[in-house]
C-alpha positions, 0 to 999 in steps of 0.5 A: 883178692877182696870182692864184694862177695866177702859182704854178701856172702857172710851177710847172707848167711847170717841172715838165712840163720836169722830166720831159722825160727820157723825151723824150731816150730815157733809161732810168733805172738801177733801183738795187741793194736793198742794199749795204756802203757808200753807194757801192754805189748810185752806178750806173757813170756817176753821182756824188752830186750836190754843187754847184748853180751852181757852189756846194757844196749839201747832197744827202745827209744822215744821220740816223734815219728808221725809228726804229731809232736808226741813221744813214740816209741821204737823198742825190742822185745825179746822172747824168754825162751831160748830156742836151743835150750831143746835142740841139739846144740847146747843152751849156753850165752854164746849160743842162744837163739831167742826170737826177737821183735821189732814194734813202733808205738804211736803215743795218743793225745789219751796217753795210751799206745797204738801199734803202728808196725810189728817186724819179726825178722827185723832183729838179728837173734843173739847166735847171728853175730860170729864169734862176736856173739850178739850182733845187735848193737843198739836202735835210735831216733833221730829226725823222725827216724829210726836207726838200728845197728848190728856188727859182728863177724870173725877175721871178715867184720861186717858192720850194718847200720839201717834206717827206717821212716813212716812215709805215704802210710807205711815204713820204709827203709830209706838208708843203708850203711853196709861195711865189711872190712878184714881185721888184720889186713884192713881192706875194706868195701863200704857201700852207703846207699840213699833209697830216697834219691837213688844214689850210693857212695862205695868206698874201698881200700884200708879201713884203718888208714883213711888216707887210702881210702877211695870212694865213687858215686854210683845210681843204682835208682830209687827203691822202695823197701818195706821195713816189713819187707826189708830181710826179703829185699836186703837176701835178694836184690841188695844181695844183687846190687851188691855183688855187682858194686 
């Protein structure tokens, strides 16, 4: 019988896996707090992530975050060295684990950069997908908003979209879309949640026949979640909340 622990379960997991780094020894660069281009908070050893699975994906975005009508930018860099290239397992595409950081760069009326906010757990390394490689599938603005999206999974597909504002001088998460569904029998439970209000729309029932689909409204509150934050709160109380959806 599906529960909501086929979500939080392999969820959890994957975000446990994620935060792994710290088991190799690696130390994460603190990047510059300012700058004339974007290249200038790319550490030595690190590129703008740009393929997932061997496909382009979108990891930087351009557009207005702080109201200012000037062109921002949210991206993803990636550290060049693969972790598991020196540990047990073999350094192969399908197993790589190359940290990953989040930044946002507020552009100035100079033309330069300045670092409004710098995650390192926020994206998903290329090994924390399941057996659908890496989960990244891509970030994007849209009204002052950044949107990232992971998938993956095996026979339990988990599909995971996030969304992040500056408000009141700080990042927050302020929408979360989690969906798990079965890949042969199509059940399914989504939760899509509105940190801003408070409320949540839960959906069950077949992920490929939408005529079976049910969805009710709960109000769980409102929160407020720092993207900085964001890993700490979705493994602990989402985790929570979930489970008892």
């Amino acid at each position: 019988m599906f529960t909501s622990r086929h979500v939080s379960v392999t969820v959890l997991l994957l975000i446990l896996i994620s935060a792994c780094a710290a088991a190799y020894g690696f130390t994460y660069p603190v990047i510059r707090k300012s700058g004339k281009n974007i290249a200038a908070f790319v550490p030595v050893g690190w590129h703008v992530l740009s393929e997932a699975n061997g496909e382009k994906v979108l990891a930087k975005a351009s557009g207005d975050l702080n109201g200012d009508t000037l062109p921002d930018i949210a991206m993803v860099i990636e550290c060049n060295k693969d972790l598991n290239a020196t540990g047990k397992e073999a350094n192969s595409p399908g197993n790589q684990h190359k940290p990953r950081i989040f930044l946002a760069l507020f552009k100035t009326q100079q033309g330069g950069y300045i670092l409004s906010v710098q995650s390192n757990d926020l994206i998903l390394c290329a090994d924390d997908g399941g057996i659908f490689g890496d989960p990244f599938d891509g970030l994007s603005m849209k009204r002052g908003t950044v949107v990232v999206h992971f998938y993956g999974g095996s026979a339990w597909r988990w599909d995971i979209t996030s969304r992040f504002r500056l408000q009141n001088g700080g990042w927050y998460l302020i929408g979360l879309t989690d969906l798990s569904y079965h890949d042969a029998s199509g059940e399914m439970r989504e939760y899509d949640y509105n940190l801003l209000n408070g409320r949540m729309k839960i959906t069950t029932g077949n992920y490929f026949k939408k005529a079976q689909q049910k969805s009710k409204w709960k109000t769980p509150g409102k929160r407020k979640v720092l993207l900085t934050r964001y890993h700490a709160w979705f493994d602990g109380e989402w985790q929570k909340m979930a489970d008892h959806g």
